[in-house]
Jmol script that loads the backbone (N, CA, C; Angstrom):
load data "model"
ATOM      1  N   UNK A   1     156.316  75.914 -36.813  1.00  0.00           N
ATOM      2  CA  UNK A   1     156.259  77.298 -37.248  1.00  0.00           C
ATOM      3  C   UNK A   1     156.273  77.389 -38.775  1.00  0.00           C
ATOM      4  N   UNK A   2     156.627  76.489 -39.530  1.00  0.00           N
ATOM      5  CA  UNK A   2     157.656  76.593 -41.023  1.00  0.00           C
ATOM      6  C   UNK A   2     155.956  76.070 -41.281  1.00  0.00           C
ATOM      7  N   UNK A   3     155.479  74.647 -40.876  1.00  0.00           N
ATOM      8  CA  UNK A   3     153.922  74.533 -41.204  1.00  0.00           C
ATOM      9  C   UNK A   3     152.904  75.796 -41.533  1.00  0.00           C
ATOM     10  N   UNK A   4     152.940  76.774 -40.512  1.00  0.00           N
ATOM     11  CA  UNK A   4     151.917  77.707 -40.434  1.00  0.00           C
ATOM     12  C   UNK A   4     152.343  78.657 -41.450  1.00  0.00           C
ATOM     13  N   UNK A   5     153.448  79.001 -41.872  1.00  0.00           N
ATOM     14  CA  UNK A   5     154.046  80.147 -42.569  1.00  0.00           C
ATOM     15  C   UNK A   5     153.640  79.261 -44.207  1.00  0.00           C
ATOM     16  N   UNK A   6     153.799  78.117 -44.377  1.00  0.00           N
ATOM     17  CA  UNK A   6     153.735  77.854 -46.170  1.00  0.00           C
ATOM     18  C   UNK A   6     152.327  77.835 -45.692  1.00  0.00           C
ATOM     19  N   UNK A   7     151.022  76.970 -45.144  1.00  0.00           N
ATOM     20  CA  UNK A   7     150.143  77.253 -44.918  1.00  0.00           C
ATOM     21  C   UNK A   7     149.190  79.012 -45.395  1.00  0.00           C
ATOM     22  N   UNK A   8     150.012  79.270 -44.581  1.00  0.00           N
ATOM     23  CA  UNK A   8     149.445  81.116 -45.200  1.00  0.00           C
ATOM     24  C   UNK A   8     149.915  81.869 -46.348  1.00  0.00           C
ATOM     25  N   UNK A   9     151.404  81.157 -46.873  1.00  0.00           N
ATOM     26  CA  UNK A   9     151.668  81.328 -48.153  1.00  0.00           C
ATOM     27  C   UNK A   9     150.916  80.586 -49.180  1.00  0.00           C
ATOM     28  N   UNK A  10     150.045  79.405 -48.784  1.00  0.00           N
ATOM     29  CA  UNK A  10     149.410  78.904 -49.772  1.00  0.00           C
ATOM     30  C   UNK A  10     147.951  79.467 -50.270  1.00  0.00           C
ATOM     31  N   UNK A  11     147.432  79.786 -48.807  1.00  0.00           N
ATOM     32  CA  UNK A  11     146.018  80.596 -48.704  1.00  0.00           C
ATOM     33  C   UNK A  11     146.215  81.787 -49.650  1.00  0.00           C
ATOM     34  N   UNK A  12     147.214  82.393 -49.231  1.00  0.00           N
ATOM     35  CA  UNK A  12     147.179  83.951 -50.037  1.00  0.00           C
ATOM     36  C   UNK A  12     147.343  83.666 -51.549  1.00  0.00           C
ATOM     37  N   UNK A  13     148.141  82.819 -52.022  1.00  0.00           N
ATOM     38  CA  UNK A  13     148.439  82.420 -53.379  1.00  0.00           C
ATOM     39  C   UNK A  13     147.263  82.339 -53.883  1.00  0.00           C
ATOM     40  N   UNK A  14     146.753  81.111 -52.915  1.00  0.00           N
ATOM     41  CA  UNK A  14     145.269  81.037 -53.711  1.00  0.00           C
ATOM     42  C   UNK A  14     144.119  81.355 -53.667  1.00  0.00           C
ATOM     43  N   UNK A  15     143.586  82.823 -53.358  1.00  0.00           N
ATOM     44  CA  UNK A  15     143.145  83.344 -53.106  1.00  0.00           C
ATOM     45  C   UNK A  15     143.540  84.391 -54.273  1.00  0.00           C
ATOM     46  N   UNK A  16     144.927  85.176 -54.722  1.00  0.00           N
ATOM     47  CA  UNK A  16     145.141  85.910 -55.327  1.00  0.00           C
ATOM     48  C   UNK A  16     144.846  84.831 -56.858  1.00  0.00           C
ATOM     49  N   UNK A  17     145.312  83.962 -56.787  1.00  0.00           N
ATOM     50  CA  UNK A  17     145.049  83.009 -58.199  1.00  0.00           C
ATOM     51  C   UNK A  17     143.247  83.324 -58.655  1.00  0.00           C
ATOM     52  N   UNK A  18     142.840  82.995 -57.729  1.00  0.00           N
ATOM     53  CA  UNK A  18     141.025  83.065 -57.967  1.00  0.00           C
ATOM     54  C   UNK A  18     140.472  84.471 -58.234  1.00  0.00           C
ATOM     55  N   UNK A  19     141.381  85.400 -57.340  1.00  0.00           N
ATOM     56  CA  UNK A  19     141.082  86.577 -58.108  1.00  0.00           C
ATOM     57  C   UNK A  19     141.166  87.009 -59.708  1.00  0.00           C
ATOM     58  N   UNK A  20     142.836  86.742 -59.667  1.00  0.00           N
ATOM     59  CA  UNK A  20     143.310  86.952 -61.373  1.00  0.00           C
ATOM     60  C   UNK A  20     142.408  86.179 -62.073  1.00  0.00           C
ATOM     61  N   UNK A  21     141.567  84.945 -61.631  1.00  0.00           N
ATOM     62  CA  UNK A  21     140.960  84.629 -62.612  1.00  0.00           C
ATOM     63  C   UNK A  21     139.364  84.847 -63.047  1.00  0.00           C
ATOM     64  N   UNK A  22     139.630  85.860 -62.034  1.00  0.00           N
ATOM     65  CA  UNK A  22     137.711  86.521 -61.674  1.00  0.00           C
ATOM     66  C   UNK A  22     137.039  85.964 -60.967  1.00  0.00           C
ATOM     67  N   UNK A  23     137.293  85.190 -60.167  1.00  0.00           N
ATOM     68  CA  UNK A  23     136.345  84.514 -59.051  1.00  0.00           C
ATOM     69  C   UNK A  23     136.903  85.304 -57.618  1.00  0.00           C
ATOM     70  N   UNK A  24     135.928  85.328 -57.002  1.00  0.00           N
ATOM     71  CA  UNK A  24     135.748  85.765 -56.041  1.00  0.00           C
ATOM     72  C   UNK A  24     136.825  85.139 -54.793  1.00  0.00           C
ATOM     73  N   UNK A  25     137.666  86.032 -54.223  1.00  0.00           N
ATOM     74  CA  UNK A  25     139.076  84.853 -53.183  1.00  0.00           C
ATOM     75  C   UNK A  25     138.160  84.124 -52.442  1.00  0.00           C
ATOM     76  N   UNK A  26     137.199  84.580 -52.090  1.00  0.00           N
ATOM     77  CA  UNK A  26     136.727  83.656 -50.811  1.00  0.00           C
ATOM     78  C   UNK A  26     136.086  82.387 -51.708  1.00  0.00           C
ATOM     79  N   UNK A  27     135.588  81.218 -51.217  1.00  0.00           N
ATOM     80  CA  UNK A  27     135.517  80.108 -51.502  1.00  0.00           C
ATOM     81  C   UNK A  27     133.924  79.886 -51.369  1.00  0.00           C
ATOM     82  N   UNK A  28     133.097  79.348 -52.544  1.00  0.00           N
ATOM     83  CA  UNK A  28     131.832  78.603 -52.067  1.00  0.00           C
ATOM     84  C   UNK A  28     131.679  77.087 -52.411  1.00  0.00           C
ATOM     85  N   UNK A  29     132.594  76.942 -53.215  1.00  0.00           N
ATOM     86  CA  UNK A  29     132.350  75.049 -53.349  1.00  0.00           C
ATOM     87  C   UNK A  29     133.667  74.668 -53.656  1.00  0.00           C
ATOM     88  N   UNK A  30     133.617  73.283 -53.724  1.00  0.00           N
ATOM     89  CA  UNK A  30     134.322  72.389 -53.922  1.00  0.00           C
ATOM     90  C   UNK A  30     134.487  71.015 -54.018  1.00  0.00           C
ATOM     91  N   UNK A  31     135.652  70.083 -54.267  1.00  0.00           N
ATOM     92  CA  UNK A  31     135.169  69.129 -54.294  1.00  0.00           C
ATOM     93  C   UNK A  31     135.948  68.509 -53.482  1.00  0.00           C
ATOM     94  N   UNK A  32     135.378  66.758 -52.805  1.00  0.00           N
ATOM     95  CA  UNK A  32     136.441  66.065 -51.765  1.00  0.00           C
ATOM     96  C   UNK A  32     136.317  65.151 -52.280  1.00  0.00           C
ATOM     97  N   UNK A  33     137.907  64.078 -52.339  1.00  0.00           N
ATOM     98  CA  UNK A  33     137.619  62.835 -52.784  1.00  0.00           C
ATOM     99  C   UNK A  33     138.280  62.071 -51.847  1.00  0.00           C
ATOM    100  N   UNK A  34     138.324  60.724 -51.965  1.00  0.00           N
ATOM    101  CA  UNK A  34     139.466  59.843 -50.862  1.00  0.00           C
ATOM    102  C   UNK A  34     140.269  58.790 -51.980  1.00  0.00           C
ATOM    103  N   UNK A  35     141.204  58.392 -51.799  1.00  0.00           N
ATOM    104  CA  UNK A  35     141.968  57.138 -52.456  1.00  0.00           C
ATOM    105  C   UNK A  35     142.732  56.487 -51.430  1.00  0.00           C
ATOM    106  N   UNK A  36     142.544  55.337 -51.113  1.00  0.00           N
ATOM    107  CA  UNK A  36     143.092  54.278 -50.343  1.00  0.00           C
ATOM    108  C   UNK A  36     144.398  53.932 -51.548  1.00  0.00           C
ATOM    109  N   UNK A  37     145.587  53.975 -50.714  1.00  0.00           N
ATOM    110  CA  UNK A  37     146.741  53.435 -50.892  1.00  0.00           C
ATOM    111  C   UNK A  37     147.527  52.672 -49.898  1.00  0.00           C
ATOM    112  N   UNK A  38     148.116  51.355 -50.421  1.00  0.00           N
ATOM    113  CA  UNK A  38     148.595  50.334 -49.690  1.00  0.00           C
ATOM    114  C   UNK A  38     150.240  50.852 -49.187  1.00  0.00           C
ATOM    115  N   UNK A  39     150.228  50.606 -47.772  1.00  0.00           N
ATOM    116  CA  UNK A  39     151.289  51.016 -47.325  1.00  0.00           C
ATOM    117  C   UNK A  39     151.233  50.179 -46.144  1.00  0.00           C
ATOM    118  N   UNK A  40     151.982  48.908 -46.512  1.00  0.00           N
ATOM    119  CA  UNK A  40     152.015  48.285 -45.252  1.00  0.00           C
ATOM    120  C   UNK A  40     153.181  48.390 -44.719  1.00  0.00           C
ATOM    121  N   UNK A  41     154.251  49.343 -44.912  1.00  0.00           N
ATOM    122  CA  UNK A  41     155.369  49.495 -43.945  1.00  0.00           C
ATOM    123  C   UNK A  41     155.285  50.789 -43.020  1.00  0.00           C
ATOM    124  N   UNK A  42     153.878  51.212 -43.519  1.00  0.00           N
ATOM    125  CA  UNK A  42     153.879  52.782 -43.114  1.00  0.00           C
ATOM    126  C   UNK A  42     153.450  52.696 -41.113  1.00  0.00           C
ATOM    127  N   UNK A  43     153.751  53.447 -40.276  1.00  0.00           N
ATOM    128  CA  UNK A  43     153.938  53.727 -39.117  1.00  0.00           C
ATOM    129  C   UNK A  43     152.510  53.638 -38.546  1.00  0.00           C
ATOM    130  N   UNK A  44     151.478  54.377 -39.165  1.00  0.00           N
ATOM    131  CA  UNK A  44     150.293  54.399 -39.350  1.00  0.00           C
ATOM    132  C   UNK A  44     149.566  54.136 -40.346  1.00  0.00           C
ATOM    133  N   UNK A  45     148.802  53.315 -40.159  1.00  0.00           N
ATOM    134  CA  UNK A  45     147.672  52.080 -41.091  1.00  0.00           C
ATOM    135  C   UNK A  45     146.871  51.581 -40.534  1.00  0.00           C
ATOM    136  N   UNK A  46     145.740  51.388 -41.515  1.00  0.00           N
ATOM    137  CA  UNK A  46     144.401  50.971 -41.334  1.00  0.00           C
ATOM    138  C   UNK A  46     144.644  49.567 -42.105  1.00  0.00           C
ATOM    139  N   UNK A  47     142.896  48.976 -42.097  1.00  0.00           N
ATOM    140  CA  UNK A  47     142.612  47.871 -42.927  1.00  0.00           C
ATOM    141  C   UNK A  47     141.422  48.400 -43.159  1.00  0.00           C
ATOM    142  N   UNK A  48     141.661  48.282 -44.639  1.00  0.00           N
ATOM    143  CA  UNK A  48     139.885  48.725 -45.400  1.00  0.00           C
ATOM    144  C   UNK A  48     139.266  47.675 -45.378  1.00  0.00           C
ATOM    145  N   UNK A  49     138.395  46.963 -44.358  1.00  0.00           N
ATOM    146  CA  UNK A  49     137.906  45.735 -45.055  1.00  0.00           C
ATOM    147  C   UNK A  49     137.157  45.774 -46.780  1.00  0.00           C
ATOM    148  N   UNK A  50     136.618  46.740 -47.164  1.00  0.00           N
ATOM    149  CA  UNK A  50     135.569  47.031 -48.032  1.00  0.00           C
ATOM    150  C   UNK A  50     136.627  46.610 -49.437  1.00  0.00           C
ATOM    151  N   UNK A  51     137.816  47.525 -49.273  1.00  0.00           N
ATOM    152  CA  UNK A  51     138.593  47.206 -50.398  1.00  0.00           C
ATOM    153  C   UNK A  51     139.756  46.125 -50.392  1.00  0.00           C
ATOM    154  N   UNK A  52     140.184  45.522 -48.888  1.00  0.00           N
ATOM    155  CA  UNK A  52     140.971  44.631 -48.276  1.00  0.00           C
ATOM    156  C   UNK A  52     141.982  45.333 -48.898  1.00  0.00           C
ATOM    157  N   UNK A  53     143.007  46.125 -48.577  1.00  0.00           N
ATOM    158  CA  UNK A  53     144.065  46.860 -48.250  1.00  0.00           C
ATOM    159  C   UNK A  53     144.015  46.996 -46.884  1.00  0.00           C
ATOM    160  N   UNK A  54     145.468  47.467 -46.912  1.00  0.00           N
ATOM    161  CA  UNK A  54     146.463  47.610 -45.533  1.00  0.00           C
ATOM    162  C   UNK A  54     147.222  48.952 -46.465  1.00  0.00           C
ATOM    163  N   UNK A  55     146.902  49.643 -45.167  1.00  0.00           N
ATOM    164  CA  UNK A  55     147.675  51.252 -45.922  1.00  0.00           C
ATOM    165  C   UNK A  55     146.948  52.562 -45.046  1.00  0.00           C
ATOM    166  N   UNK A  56     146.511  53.324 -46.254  1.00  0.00           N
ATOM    167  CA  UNK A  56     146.803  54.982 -45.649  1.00  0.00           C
ATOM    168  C   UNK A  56     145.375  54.949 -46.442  1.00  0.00           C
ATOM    169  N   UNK A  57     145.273  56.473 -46.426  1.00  0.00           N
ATOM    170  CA  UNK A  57     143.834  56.912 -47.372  1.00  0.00           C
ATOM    171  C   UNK A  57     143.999  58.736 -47.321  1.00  0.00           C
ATOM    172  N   UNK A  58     144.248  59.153 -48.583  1.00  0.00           N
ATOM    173  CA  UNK A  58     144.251  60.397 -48.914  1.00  0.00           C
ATOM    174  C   UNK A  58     143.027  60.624 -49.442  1.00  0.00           C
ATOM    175  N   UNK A  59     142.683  61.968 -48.529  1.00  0.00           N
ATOM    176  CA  UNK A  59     141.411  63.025 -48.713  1.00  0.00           C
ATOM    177  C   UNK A  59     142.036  64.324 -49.032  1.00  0.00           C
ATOM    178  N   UNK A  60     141.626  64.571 -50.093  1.00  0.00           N
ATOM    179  CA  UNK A  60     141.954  65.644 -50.787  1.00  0.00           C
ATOM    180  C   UNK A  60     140.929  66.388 -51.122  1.00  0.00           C
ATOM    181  N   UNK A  61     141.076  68.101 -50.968  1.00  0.00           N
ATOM    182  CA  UNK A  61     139.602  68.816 -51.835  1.00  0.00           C
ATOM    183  C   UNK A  61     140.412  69.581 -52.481  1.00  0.00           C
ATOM    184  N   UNK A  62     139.427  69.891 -53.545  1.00  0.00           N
ATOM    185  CA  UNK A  62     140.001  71.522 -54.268  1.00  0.00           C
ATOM    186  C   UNK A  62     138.514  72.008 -54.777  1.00  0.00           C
ATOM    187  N   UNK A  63     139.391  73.787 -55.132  1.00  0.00           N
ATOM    188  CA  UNK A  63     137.750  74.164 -55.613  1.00  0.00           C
ATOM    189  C   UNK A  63     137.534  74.018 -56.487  1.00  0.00           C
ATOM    190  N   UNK A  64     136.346  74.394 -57.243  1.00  0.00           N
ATOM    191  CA  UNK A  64     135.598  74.171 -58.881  1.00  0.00           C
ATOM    192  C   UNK A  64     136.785  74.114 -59.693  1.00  0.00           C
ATOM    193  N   UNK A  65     137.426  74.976 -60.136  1.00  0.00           N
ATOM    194  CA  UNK A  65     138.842  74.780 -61.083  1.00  0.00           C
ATOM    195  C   UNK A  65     139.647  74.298 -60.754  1.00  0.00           C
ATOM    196  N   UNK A  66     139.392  73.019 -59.838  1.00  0.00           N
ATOM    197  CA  UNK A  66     140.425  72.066 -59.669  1.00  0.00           C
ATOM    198  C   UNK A  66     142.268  72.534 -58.563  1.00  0.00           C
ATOM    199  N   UNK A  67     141.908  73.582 -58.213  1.00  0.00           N
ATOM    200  CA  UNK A  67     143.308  74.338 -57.074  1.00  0.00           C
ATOM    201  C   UNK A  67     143.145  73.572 -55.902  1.00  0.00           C
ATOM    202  N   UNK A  68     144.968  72.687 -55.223  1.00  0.00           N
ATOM    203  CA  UNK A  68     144.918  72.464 -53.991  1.00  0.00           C
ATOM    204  C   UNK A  68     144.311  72.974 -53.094  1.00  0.00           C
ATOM    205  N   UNK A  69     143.284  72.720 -51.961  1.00  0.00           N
ATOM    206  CA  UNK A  69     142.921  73.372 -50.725  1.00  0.00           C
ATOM    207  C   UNK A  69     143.519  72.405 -49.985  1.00  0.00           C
ATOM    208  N   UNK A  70     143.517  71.322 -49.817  1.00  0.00           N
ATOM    209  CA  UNK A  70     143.738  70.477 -48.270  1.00  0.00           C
ATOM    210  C   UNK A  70     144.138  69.544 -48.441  1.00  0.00           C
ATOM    211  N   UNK A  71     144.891  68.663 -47.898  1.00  0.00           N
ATOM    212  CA  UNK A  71     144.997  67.322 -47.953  1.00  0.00           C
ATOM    213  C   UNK A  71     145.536  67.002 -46.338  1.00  0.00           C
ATOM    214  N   UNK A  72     144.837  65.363 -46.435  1.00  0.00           N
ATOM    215  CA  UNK A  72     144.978  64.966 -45.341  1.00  0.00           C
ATOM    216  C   UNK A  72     145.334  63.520 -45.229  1.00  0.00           C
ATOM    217  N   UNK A  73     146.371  62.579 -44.613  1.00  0.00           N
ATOM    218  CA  UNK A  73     146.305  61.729 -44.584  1.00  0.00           C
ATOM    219  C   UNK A  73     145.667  60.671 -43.340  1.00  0.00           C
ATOM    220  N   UNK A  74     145.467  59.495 -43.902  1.00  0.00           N
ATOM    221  CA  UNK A  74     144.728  58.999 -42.152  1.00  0.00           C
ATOM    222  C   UNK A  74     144.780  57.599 -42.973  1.00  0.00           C
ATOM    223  N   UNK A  75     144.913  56.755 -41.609  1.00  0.00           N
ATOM    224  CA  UNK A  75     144.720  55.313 -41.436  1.00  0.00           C
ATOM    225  C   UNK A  75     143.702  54.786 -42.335  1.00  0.00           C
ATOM    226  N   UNK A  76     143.779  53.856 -43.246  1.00  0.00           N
ATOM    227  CA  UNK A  76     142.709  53.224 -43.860  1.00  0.00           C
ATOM    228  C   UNK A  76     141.242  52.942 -43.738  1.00  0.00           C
ATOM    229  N   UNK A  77     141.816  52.572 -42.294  1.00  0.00           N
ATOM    230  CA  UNK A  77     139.993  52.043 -41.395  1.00  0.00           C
ATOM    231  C   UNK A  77     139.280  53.611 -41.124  1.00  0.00           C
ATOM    232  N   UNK A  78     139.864  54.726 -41.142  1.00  0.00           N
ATOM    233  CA  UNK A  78     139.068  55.628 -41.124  1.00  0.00           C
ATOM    234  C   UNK A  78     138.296  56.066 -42.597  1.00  0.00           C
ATOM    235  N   UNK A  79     136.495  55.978 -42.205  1.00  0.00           N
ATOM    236  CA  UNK A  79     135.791  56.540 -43.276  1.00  0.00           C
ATOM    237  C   UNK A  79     136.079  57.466 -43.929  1.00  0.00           C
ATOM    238  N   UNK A  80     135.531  57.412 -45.208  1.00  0.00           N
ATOM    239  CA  UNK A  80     135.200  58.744 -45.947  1.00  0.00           C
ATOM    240  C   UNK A  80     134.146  60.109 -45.508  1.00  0.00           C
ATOM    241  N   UNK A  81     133.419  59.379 -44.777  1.00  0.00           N
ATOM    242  CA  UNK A  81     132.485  60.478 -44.409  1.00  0.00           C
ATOM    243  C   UNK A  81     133.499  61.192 -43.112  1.00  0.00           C
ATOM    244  N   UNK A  82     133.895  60.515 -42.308  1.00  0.00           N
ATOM    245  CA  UNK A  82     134.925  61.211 -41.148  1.00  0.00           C
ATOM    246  C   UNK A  82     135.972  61.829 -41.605  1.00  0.00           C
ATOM    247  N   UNK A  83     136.712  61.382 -42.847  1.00  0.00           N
ATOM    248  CA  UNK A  83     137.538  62.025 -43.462  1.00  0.00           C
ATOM    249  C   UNK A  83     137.341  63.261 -43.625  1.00  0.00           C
ATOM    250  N   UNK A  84     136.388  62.919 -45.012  1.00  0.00           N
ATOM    251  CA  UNK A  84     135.330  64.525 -45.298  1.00  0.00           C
ATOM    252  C   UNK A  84     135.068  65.627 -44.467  1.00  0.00           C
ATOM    253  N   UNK A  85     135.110  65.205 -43.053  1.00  0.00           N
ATOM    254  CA  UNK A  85     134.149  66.062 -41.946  1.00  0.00           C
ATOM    255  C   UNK A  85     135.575  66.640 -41.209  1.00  0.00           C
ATOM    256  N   UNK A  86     136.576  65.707 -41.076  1.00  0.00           N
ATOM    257  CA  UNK A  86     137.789  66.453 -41.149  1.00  0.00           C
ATOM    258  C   UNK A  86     138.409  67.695 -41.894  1.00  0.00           C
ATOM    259  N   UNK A  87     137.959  67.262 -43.043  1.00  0.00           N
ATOM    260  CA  UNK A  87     138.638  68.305 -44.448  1.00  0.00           C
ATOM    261  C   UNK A  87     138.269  69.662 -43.806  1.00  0.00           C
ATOM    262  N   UNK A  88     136.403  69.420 -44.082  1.00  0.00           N
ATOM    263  CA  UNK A  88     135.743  70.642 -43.910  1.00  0.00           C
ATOM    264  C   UNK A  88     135.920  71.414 -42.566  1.00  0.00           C
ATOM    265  N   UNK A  89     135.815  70.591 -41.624  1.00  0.00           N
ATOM    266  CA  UNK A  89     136.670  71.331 -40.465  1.00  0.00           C
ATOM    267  C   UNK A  89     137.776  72.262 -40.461  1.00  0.00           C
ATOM    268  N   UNK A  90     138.903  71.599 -40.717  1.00  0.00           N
ATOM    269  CA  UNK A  90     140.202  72.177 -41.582  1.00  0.00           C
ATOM    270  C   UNK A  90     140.316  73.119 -42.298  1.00  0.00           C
ATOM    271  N   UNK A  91     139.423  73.115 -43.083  1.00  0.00           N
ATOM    272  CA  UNK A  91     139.002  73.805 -44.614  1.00  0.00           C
ATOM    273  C   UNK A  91     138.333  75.435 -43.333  1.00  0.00           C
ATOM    274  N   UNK A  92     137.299  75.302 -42.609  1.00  0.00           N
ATOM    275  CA  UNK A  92     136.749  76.505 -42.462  1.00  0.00           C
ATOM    276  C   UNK A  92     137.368  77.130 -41.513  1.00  0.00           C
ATOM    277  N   UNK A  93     138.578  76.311 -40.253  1.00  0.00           N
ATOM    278  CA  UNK A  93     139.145  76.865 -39.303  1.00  0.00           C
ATOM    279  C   UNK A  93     140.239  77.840 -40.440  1.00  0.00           C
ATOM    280  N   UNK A  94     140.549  78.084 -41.041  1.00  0.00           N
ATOM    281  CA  UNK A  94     141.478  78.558 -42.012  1.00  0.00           C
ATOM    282  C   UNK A  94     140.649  79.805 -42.657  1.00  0.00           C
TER     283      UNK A  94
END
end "model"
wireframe off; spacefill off
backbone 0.3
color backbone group
């Protein structure tokens, strides 16, 4: 419950932020990135072969001026493109 409530406290924040700053609340771009971090004690983990880590992998977007929208964590061995397709999922059910 406490998830969904900062969740909608974050939307409205930022939404009113984009206003005060003359952009429009609703959203047309943004950006997504990923960073693989090593966490081999963590509960859930991947293996990147590409980068050979053992760990996690944060996908993060925000919009043009750089404001939190999403973050997500996931197992290493999961892609960037699946990541991504996660975000945006995420990103439009909201």
């Amino acid at each position: 419950m406490r998830r969904f409530l900062f969740q909608t406290i974050h939307d409205v924040c930022l939404m009113l932020d984009r206003e005060a700053a003359g952009r429009e609340a609703s959203l047309s771009g943004g950006v997504i990135d990923s960073q693989s971090v090593k966490a081999p004690h963590a509960k859930t983990r991947g293996y990147d072969a590409g980068k050979k880590i053992v760990g996690r992998k944060r996908h993060i977007a925000v919009d043009t001026e750089g404001r939190l929208l999403l973050i997500r964590l996931t197992p290493d061995d999961i892609s960037d493109s699946a990541g991504e397709q996660m975000i945006l999922d995420a990103i439009r059910k909201r």
